[in-house]
NUTI-505493 format. One record per residue (C-alpha): residue number from 1; x, y, z. Coordinates in steps of 0.2 Angstrom, whole numbers, always signed. Layout:
# NUTI-505493
+-----+-------+-------+-------+
!   k !  east ! north !    up !
+-----+-------+-------+-------+
! NUM !     X !     Y !     Z !
...
+-----+-------+-------+-------+
This chain:
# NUTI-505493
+-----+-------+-------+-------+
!   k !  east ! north !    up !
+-----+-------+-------+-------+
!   1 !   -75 !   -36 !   -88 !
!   2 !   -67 !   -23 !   -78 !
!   3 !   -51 !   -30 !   -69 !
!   4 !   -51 !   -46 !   -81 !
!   5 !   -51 !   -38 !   -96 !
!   6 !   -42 !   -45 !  -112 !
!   7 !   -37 !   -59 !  -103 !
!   8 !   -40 !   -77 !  -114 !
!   9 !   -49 !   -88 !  -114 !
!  10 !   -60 !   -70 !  -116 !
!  11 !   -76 !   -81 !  -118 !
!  12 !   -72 !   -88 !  -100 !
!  13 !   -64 !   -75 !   -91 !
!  14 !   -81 !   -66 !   -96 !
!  15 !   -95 !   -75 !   -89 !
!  16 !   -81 !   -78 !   -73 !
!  17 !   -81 !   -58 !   -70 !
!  18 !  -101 !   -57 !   -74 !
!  19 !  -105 !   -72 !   -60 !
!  20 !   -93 !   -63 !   -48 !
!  21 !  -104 !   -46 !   -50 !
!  22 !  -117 !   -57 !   -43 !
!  23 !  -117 !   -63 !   -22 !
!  24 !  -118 !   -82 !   -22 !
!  25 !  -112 !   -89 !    -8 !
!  26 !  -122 !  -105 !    +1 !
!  27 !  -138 !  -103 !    +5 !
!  28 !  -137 !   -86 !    -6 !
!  29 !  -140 !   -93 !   -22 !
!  30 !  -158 !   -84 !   -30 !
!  31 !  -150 !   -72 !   -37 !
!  32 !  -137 !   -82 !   -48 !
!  33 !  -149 !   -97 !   -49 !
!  34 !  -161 !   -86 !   -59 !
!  35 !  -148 !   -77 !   -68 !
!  36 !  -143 !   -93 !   -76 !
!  37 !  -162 !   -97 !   -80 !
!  38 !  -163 !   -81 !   -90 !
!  39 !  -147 !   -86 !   -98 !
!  40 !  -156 !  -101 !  -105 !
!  41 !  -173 !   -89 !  -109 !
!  42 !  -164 !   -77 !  -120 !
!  43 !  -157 !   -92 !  -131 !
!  44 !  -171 !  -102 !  -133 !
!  45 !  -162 !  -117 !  -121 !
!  46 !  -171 !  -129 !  -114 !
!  47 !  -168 !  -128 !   -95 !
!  48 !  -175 !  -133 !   -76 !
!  49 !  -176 !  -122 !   -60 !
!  50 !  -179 !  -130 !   -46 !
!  51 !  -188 !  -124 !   -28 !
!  52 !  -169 !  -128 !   -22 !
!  53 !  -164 !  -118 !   -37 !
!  54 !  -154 !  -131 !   -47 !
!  55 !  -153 !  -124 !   -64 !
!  56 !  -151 !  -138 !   -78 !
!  57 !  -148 !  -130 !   -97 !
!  58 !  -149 !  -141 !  -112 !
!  59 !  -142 !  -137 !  -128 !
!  60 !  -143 !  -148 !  -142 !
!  61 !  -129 !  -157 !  -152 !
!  62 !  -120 !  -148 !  -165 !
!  63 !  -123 !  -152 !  -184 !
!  64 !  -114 !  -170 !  -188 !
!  65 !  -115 !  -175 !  -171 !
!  66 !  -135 !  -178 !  -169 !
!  67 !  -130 !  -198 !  -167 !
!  68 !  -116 !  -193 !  -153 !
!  69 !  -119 !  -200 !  -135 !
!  70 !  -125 !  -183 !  -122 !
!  71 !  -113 !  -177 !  -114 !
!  72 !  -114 !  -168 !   -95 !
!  73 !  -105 !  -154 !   -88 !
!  74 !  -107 !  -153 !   -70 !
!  75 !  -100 !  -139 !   -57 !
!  76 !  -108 !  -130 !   -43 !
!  77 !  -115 !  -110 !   -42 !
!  78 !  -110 !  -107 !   -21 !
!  79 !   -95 !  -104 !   -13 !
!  80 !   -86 !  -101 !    +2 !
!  81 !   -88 !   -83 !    +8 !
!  82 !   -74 !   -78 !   +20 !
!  83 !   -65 !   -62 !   +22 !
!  84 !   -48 !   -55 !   +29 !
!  85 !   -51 !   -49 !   +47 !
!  86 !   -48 !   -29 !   +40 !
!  87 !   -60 !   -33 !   +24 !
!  88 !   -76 !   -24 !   +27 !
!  89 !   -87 !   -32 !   +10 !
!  90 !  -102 !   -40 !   +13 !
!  91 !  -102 !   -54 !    +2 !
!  92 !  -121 !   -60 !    +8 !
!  93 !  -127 !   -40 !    -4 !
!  94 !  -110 !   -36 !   -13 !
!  95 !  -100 !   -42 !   -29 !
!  96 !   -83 !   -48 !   -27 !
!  97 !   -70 !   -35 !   -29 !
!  98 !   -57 !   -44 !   -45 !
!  99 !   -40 !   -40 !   -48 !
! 100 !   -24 !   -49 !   -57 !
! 101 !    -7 !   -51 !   -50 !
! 102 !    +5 !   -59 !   -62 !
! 103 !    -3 !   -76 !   -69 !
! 104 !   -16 !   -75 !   -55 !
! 105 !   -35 !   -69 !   -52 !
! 106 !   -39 !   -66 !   -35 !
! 107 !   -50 !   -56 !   -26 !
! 108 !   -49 !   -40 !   -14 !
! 109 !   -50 !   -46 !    +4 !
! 110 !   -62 !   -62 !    +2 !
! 111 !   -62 !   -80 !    -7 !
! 112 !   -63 !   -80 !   -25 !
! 113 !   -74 !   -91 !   -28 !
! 114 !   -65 !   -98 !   -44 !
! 115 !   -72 !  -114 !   -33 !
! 116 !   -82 !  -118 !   -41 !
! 117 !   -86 !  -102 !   -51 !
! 118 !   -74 !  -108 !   -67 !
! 119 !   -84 !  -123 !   -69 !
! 120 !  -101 !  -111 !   -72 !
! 121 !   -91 !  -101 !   -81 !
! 122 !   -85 !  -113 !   -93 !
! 123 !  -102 !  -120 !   -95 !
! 124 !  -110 !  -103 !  -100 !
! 125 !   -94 !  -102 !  -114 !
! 126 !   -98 !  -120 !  -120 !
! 127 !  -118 !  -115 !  -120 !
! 128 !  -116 !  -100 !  -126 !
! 129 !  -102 !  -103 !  -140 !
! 130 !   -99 !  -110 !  -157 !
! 131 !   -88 !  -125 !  -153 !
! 132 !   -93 !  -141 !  -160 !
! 133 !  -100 !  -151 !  -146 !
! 134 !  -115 !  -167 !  -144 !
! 135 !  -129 !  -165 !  -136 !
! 136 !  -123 !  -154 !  -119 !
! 137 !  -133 !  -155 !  -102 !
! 138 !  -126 !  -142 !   -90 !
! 139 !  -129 !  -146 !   -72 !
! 140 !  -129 !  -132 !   -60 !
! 141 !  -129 !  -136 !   -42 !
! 142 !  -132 !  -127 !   -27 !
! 143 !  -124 !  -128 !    -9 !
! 144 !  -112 !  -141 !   -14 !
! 145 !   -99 !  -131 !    +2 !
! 146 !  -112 !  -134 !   +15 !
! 147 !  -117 !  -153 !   +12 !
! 148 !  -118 !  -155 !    -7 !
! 149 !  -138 !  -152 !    -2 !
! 150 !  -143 !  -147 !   -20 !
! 151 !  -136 !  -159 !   -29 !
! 152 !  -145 !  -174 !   -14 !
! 153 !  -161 !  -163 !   -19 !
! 154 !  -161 !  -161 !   -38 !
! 155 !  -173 !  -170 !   -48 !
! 156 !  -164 !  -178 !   -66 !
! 157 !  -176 !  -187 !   -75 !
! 158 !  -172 !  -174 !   -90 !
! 159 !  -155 !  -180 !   -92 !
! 160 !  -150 !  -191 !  -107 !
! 161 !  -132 !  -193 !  -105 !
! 162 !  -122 !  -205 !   -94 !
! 163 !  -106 !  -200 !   -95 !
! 164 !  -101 !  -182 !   -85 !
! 165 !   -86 !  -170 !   -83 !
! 166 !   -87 !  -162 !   -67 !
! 167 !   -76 !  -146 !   -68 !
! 168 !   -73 !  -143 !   -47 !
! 169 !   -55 !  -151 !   -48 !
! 170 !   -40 !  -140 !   -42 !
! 171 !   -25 !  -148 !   -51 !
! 172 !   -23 !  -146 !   -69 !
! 173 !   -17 !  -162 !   -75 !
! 174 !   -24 !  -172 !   -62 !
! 175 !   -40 !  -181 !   -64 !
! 176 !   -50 !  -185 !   -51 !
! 177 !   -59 !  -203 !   -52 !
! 178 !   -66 !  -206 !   -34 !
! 179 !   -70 !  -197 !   -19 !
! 180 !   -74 !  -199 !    -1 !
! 181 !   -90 !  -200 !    +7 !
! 182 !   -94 !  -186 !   +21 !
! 183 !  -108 !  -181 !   +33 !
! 184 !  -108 !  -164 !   +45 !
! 185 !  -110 !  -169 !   +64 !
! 186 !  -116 !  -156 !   +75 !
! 187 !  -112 !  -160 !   +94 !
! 188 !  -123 !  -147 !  +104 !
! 189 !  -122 !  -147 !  +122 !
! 190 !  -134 !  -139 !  +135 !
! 191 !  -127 !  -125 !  +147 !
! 192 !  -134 !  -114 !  +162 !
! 193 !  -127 !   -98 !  +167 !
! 194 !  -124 !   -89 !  +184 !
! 195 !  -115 !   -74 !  +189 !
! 196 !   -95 !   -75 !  +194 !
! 197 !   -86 !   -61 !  +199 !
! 198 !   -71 !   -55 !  +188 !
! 199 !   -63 !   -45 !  +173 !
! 200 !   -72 !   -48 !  +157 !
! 201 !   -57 !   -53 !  +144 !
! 202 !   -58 !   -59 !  +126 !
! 203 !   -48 !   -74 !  +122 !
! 204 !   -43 !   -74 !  +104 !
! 205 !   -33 !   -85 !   +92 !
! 206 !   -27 !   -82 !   +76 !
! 207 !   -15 !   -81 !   +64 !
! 208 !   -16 !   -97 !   +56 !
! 209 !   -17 !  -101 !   +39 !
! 210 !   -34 !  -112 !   +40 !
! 211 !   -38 !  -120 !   +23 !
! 212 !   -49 !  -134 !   +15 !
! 213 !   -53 !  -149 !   +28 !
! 214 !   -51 !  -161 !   +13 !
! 215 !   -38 !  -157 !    +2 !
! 216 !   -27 !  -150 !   +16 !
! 217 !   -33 !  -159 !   +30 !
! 218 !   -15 !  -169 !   +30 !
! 219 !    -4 !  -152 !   +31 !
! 220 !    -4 !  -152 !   +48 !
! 221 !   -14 !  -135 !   +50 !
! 222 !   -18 !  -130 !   +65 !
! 223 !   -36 !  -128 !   +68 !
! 224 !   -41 !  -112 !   +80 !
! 225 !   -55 !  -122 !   +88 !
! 226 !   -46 !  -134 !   +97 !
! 227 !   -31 !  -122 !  +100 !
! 228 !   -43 !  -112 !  +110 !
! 229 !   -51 !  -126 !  +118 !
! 230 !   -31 !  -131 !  +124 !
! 231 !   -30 !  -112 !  +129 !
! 232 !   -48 !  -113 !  +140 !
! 233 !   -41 !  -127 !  +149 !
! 234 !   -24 !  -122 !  +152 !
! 235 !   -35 !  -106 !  +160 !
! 236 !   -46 !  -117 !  +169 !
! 237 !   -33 !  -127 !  +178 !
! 238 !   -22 !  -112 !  +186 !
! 239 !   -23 !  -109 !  +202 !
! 240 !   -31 !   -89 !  +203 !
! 241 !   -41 !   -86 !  +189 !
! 242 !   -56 !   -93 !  +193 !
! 243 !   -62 !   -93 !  +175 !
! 244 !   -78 !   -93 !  +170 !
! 245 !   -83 !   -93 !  +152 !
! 246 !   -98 !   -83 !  +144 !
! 247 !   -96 !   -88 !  +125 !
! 248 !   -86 !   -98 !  +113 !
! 249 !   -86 !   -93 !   +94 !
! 250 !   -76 !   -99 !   +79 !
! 251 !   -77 !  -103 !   +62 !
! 252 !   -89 !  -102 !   +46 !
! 253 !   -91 !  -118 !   +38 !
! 254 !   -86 !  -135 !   +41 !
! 255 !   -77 !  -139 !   +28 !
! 256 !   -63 !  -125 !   +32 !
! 257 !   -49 !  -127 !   +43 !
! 258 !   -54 !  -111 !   +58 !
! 259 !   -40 !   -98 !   +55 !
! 260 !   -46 !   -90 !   +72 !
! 261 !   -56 !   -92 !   +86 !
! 262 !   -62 !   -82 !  +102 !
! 263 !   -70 !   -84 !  +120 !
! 264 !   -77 !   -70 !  +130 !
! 265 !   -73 !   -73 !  +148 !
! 266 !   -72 !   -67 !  +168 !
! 267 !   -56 !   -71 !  +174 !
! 268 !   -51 !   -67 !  +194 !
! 269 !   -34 !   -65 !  +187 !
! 270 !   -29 !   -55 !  +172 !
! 271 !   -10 !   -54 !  +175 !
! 272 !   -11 !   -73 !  +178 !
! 273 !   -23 !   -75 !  +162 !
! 274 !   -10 !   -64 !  +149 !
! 275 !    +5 !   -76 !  +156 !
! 276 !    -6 !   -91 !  +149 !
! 277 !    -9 !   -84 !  +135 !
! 278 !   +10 !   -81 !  +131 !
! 279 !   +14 !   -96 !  +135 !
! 280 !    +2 !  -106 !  +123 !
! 281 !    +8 !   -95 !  +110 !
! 282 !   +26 !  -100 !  +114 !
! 283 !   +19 !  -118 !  +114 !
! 284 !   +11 !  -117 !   +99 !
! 285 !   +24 !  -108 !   +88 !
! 286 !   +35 !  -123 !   +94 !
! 287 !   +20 !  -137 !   +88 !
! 288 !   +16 !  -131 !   +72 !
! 289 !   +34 !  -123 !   +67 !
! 290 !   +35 !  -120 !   +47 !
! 291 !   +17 !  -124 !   +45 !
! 292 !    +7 !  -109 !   +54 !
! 293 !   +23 !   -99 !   +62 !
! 294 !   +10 !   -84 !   +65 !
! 295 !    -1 !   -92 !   +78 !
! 296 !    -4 !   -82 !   +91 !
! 297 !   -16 !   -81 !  +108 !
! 298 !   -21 !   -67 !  +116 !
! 299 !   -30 !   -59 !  +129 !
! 300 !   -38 !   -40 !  +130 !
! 301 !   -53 !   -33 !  +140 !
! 302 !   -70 !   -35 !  +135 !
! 303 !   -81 !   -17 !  +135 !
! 304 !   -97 !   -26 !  +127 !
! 305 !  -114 !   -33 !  +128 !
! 306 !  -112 !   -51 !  +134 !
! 307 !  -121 !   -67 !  +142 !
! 308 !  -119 !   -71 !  +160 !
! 309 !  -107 !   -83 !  +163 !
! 310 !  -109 !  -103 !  +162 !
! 311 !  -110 !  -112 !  +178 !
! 312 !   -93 !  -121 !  +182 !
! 313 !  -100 !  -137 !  +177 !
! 314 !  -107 !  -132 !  +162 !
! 315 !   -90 !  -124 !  +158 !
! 316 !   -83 !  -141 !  +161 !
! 317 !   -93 !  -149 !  +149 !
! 318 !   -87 !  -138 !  +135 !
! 319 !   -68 !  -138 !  +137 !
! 320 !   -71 !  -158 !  +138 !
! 321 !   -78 !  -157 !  +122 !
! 322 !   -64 !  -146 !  +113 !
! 323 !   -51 !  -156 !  +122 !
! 324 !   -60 !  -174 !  +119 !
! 325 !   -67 !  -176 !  +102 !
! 326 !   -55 !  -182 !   +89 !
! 327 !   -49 !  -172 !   +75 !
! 328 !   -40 !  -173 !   +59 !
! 329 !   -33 !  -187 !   +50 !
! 330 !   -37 !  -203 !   +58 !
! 331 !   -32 !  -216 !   +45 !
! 332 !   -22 !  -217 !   +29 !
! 333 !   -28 !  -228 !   +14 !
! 334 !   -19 !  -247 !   +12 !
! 335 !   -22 !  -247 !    -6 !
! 336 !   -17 !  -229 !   -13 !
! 337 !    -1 !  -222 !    -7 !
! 338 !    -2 !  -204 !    +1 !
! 339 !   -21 !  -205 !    +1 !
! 340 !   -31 !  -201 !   +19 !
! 341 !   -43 !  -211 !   +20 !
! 342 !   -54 !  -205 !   +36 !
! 343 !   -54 !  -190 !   +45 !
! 344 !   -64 !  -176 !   +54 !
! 345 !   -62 !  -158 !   +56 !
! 346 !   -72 !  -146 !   +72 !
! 347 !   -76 !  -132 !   +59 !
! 348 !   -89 !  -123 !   +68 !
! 349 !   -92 !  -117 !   +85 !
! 350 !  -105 !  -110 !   +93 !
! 351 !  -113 !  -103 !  +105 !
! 352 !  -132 !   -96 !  +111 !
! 353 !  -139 !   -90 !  +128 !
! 354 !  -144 !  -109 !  +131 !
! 355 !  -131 !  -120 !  +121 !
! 356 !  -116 !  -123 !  +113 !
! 357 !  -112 !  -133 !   +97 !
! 358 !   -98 !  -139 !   +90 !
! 359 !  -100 !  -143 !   +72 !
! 360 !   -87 !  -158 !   +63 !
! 361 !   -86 !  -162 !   +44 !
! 362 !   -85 !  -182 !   +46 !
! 363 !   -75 !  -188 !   +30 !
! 364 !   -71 !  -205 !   +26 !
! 365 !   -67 !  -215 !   +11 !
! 366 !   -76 !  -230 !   +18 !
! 367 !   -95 !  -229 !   +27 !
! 368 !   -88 !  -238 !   +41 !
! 369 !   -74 !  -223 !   +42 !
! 370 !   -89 !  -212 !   +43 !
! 371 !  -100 !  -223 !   +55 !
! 372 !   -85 !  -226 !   +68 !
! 373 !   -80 !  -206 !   +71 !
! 374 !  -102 !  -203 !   +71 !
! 375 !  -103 !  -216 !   +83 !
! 376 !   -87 !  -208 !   +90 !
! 377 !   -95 !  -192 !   +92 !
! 378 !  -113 !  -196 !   +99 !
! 379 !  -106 !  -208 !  +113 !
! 380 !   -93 !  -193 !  +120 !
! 381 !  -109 !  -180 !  +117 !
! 382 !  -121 !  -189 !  +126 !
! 383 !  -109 !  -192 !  +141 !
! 384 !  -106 !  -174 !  +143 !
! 385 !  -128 !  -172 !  +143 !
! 386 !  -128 !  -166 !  +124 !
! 387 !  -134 !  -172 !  +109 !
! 388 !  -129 !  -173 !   +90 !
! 389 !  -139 !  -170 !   +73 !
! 390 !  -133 !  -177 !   +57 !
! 391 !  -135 !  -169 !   +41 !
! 392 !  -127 !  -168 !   +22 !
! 393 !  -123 !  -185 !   +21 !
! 394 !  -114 !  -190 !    +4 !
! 395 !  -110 !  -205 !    -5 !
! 396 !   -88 !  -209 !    -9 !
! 397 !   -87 !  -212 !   -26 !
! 398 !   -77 !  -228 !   -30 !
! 399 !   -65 !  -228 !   -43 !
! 400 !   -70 !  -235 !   -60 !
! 401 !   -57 !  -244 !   -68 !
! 402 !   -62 !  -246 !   -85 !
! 403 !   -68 !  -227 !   -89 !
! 404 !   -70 !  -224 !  -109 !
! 405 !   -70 !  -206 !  -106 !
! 406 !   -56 !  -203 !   -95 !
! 407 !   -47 !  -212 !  -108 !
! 408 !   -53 !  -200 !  -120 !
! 409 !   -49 !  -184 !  -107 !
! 410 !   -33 !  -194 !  -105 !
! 411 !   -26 !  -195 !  -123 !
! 412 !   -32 !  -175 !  -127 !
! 413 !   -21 !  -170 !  -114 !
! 414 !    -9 !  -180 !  -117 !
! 415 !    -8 !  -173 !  -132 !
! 416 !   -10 !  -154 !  -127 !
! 417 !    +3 !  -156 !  -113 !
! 418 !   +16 !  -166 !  -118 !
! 419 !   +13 !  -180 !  -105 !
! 420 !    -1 !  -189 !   -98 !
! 421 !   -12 !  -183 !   -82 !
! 422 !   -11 !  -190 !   -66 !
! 423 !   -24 !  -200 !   -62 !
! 424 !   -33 !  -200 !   -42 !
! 425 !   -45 !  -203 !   -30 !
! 426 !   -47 !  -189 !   -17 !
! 427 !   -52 !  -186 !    +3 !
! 428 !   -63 !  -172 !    -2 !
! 429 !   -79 !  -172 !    -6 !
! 430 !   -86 !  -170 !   -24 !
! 431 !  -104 !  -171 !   -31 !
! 432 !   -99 !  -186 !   -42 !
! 433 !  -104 !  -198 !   -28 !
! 434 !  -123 !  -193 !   -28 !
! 435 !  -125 !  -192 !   -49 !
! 436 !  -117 !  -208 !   -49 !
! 437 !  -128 !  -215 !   -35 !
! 438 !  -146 !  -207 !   -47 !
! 439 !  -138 !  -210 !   -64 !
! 440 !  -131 !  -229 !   -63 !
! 441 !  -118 !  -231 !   -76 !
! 442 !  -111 !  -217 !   -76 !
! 443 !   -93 !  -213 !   -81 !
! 444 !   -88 !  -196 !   -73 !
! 445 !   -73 !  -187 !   -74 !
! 446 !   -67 !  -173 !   -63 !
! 447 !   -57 !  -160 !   -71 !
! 448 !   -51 !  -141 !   -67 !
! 449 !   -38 !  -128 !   -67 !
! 450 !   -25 !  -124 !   -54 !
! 451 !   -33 !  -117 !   -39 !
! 452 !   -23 !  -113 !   -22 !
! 453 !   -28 !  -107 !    -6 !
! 454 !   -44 !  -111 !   -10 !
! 455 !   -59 !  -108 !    +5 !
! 456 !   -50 !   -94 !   +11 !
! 457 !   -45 !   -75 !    +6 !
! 458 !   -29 !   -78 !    -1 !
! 459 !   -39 !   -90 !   -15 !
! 460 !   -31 !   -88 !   -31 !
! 461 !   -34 !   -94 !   -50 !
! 462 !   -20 !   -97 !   -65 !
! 463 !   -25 !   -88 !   -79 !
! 464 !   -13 !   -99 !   -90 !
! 465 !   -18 !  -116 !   -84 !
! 466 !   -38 !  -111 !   -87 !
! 467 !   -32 !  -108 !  -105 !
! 468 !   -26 !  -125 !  -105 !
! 469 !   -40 !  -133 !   -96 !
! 470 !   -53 !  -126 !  -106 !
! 471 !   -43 !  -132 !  -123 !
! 472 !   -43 !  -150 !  -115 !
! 473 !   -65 !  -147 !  -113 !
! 474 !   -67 !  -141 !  -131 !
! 475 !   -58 !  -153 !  -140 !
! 476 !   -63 !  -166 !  -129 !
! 477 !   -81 !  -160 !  -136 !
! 478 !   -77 !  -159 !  -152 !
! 479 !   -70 !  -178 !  -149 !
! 480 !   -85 !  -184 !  -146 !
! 481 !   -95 !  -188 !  -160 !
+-----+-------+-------+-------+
């Protein structure tokens, strides 16, 4: 295991170290999908691959427990790949690179991946082990970060079992029993370019903390997007610099809070264009003080191959955008205190020689939360001459009040811990919603160890709490006859 050797749960820590030898972000899941189909071939399992490659493993119940209702374990194979600016890994052909740092697993210069790794992780131990278990039906899911578009696809007319333990929570002691529902709204925009006269510059933002637009989109991050977009139009409005801008880029996934963000530009005024830039960051350091206090914008020449500019009024159109469309939390639940309940995050930017496209993770509780920022979204678009594309939409999941197994889950841990687990619904998205919305009945449980800084490089996993975790899934298991 290299890094995590001889630390316990051994039988988890194992596989965890073997799945991050293997590159698996989203959309880069062959490799992983099949290693977990060989998995199944060399024990005799019974499994499914799918063209999406979905992997569903079947083992069967343990002696004395032939009578015992199935049981599902659910997590997902992808994750978030994102680096430090100085890491130089690729993580679309290279393993991750493990270490241990008191009770913590991280890894060297990217994300972990222990979302939702720990999940395929504990699954292989439970598939692979001798603990006592009914029948188990291991789902594994692919692209869950980029629109849960695996688990909309797979097919589950093999699965006997209507009650499931997803294992993508972050919070030990803290069980997850509903969700919100999301949907990813690219805003594209049409632009022409002529030539302007100038000093090329790159505008660049960073130093920001960025982080997952669900479970931290109430924190009060800032997001580098629309940080830049304030910046370009600061620019555009001062006398002298005649800005013109050639590209706008930032961010990797919607679902992530942008840590940084960039424009290439020609500007008449450098000298003029280096005072704005110290002055947002003087303005920023005052909005977001003791939440992201490294936030900088700055500004340096620019030596390479570039577009030509966008016409003023193509410029326009984008800073309106930036500055226009909503972003973060938009309304807090009535019913459960401290919940959001709708919200939005501009995760992606882009740009090509014809268009730019802002790309927003819509989330919302409620389907009219998601229909009013769509609706939102498309009216300010088409009034800047752009159009939107919808895709990834997901159920919520509402919260079930009379859930046998989460009593079960509730009364092992109670008993493990010393006091009973707190019990929530959640702004982020989680598969739940779509195996509740093809397996009706279901009683789901989401369930995990301690997780922090999750979606970006500074991830890390707490050894103890999986020990503690995967102690609360065995002997739940072993409960269920």
């Amino acid at each position: 295991m290299g890094a995590l050797d001889g630390l316990e749960p051994r039988e988890v820590f194992e596989w965890f170290a073997r799945i991050c030898a293997i590159p698996h972000g989203s959309g880069n899941t062959r490799q992983i999908s099949d290693f977990l189909a060989e998995f199944a071939r060399e024990r005799g399992l019974e499994y499914m691959q799918d063209a999406l490659n979905n992997v569903i493993i079947i083992r069967e119940a343990s002696p004395g427990y032939e009578a015992a209702e199935p049981v599902i374990l659910q997590g997902h194979m992808d994750m978030v790949c994102e680096a430090a600016p100085d890491c130089a890994r690729d993580m679309a052909t290279q393993g991750l690179e493990l270490a241990v740092e008191g009770d913590t697993v991280f890894a060297r210069g990217t994300t972990l991946g222990g979302d939702d790794g720990i999940a395929v992780a504990m699954m292989l131990a439970v598939l692979s082990g001798a603990l006592p278990h009914p029948r188990v039906e291991a789902v594994f899911t692919v692209d869950e970060e980029i629109g849960m578009l695996g688990a909309q696809g797979i097919d589950l007319h093999m699965l006997r079992g209507r009650r499931m333990i997803n294992i993508d929570s972050e919070e030990e002691g803290v069980f997850t029993a509903g969700c919100a529902g999301g949907r990813s709204v690219r805003c594209i925009l049409p632009i022409t370019r002529a030539a302007a006269r100038g000093t090329l510059l790159t505008i660049e933002v960073g130093g920001l903390k960025g982080g997952h637009s669900g479970t931290e989109i109430h924190r009060g991050r800032a997001n580098a997007v629309r940080l830049l977009g304030r910046t370009l139009s600061t620019l555009e409005r001062e006398r002298g610099t005649a800005l013109r801008i050639c590209s706008v880029f930032g961010g990797k996934k919607d679902n992530a809070i942008p840590n940084c963000a960039e424009a290439v530009t020609v500007v008449a005024d450098t000298q003029m264009a280096e005072r704005v830039c110290a002055d947002m960051t003087a303005a920023f350091r005052a909005e977001f003080a003791g939440v992201d206090n490294g936030v900088f914008v700055r500004c340096a020449p620019y030596a390479g191959e570039t577009l030509l500019p966008m016409d003023a009024a193509s410029m326009a159109r984008v800073v309106a955008l930036l500055m226009c469309a909503p972003g973060g939390v938009q309304a807090m639940s009535g019913e459960i205190p401290g919940l959001v309940l709708t919200s939005l995050n501009l995760g992606i930017l882009e740009t090509t020689a014809v268009e730019v496209s802002a790309i927003f993770c819509v989330r919302s509780g409620l389907e009219s939360g998601k229909a009013l920022l769509t609706d939102g979204l498309e009216r300010l678009t088409a009034l800047l001459g752009g159009r939107t594309e919808i895709s990834g939409d997901y159920p919520g999941w509402a919260y079930r009040s009379d859930s046998p197994l989460r009593t079960l889950l509730a009364a092992v841990f109670q008993e493990q811990c010393g006091h009973a687990p707190r019990v929530e619904a959640i702004h982020a998205g989680v598969e739940c919603g779509l195996f509740a919305g093809k397996l009706p009945g279901l009683d789901c449980v989401s369930i995990g160890p301690d997780l922090t800084d999750i979606h970006t490089a500074r991830e890390r996993m707490h050894i103890a709490s999986v020990g503690r975790t995967w102690a609360l899934l065995c002997e739940t298991l072993r409960r269920m006859r």
